[in-house]
C-alpha atoms as an extended CHARMM CRD file, in Angstrom:
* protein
*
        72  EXT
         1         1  UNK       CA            102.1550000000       96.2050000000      107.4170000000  PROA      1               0.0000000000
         2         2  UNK       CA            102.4730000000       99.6550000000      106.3630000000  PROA      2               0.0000000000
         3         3  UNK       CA            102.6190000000      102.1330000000      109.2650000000  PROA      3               0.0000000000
         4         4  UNK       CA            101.2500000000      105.4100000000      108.7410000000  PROA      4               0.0000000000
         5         5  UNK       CA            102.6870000000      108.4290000000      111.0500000000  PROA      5               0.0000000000
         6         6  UNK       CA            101.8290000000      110.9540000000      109.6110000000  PROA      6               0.0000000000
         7         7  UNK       CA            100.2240000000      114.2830000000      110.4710000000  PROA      7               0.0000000000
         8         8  UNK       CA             96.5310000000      114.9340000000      108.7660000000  PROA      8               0.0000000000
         9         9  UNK       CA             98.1520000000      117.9090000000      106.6160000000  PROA      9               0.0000000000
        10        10  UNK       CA            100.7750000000      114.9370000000      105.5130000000  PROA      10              0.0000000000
        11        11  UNK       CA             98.0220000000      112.4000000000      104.3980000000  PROA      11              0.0000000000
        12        12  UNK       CA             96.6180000000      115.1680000000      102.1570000000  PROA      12              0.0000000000
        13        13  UNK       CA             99.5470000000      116.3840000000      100.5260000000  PROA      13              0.0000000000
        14        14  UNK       CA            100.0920000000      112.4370000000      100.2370000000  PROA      14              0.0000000000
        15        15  UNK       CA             96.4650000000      112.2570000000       99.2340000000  PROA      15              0.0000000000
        16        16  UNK       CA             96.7940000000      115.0920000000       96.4270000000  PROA      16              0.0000000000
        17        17  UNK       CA            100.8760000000      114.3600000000       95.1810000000  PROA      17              0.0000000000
        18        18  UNK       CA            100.7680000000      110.1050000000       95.1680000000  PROA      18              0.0000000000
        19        19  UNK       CA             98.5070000000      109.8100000000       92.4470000000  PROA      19              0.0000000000
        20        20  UNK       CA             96.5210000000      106.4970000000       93.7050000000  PROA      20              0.0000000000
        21        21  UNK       CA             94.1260000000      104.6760000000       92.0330000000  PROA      21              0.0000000000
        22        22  UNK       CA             90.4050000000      104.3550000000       93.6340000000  PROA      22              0.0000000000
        23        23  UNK       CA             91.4650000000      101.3690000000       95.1500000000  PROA      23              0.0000000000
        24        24  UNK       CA             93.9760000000      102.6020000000       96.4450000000  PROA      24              0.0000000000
        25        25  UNK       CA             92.8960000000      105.7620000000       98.3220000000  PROA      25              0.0000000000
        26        26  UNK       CA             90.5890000000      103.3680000000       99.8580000000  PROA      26              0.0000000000
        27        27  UNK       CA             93.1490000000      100.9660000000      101.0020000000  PROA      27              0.0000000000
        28        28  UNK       CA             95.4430000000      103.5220000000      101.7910000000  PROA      28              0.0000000000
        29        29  UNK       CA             92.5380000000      105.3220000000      104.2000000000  PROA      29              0.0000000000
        30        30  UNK       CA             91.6120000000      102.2600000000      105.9260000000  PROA      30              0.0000000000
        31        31  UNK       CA             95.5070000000      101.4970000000      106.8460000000  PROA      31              0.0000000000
        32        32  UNK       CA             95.1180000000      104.8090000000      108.5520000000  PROA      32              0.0000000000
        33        33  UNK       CA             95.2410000000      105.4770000000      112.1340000000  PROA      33              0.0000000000
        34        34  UNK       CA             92.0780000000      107.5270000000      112.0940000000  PROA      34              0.0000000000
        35        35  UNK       CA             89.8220000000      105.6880000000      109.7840000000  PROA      35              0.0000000000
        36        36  UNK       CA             86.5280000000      105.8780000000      111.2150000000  PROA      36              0.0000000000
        37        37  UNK       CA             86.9760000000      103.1610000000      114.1330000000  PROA      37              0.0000000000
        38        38  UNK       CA             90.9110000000      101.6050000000      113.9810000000  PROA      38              0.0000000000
        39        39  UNK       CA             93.0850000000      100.9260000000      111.2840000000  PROA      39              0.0000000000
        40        40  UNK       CA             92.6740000000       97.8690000000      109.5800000000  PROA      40              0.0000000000
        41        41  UNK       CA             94.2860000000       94.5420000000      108.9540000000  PROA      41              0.0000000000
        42        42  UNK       CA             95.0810000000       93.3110000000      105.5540000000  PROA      42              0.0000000000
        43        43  UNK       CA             92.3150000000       90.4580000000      106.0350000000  PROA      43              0.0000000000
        44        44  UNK       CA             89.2390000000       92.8080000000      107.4170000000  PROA      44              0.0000000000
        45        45  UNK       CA             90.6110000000       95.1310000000      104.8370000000  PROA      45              0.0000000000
        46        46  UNK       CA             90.1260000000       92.4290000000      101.6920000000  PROA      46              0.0000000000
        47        47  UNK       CA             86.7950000000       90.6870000000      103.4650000000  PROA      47              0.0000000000
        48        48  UNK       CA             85.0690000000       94.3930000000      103.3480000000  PROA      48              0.0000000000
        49        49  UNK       CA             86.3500000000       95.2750000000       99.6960000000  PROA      49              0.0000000000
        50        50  UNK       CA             85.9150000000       91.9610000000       98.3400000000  PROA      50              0.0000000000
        51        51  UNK       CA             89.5340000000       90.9760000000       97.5330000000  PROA      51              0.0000000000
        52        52  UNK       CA             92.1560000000       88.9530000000       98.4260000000  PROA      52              0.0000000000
        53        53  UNK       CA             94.4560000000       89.5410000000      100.8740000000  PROA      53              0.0000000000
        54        54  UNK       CA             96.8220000000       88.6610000000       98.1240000000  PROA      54              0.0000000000
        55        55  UNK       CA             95.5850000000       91.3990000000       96.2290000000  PROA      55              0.0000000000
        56        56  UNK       CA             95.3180000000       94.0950000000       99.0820000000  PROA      56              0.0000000000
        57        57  UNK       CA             99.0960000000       93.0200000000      100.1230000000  PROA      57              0.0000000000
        58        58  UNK       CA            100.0910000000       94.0240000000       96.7860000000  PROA      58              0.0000000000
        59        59  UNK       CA             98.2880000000       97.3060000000       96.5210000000  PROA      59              0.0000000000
        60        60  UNK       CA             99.8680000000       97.9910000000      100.2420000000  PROA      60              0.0000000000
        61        61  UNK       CA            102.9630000000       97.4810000000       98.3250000000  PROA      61              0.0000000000
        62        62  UNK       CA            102.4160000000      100.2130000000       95.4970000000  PROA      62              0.0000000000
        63        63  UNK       CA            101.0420000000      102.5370000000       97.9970000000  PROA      63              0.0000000000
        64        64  UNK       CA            104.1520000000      102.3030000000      100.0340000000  PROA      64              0.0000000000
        65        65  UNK       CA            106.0440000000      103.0620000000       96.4590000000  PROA      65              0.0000000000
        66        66  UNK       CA            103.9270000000      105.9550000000       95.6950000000  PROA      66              0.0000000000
        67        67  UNK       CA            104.5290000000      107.4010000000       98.9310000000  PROA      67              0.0000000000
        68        68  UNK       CA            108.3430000000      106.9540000000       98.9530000000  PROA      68              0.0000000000
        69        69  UNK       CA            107.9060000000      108.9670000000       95.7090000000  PROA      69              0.0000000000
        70        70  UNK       CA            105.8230000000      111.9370000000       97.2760000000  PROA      70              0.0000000000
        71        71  UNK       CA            108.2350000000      111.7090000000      100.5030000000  PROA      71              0.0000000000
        72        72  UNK       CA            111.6490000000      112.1040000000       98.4830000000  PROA      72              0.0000000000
């Protein structure tokens, strides 16, 4: 699972520089530690979007891509 640590000013310039799809941002905000309630697991995560956890595990993995990008 992807852990996020990083401060709110990092998640924007992540946010802004990444260049994520609408999917995504989504994902990528719901693996977050302060999403709404608690971050997510890959399964609550594909049952609310209507994917498969397939799917959402291989988003997970561009997002983590993308951000190594941003990072370096």
């Amino acid at each position: 699972m992807l852990r996020l640590d990083f401060t709110k000013a990092e998640h924007n310039d992540i946010l802004e520089g990444a260049g994520f799809t609408k999917r995504q941002r989504d994902i990528y905000q719901r693996l977050r530690d302060d999403y709404p309630y608690e971050r997510q697991s890959v399964v609550q995560i594909a049952d609310e979007m209507h994917l498969g956890t397939a799917t959402v595990s291989r988003e997970i993995k561009r997002i983590q891509l993308k951000i190594i990008r941003v990072i370096k």
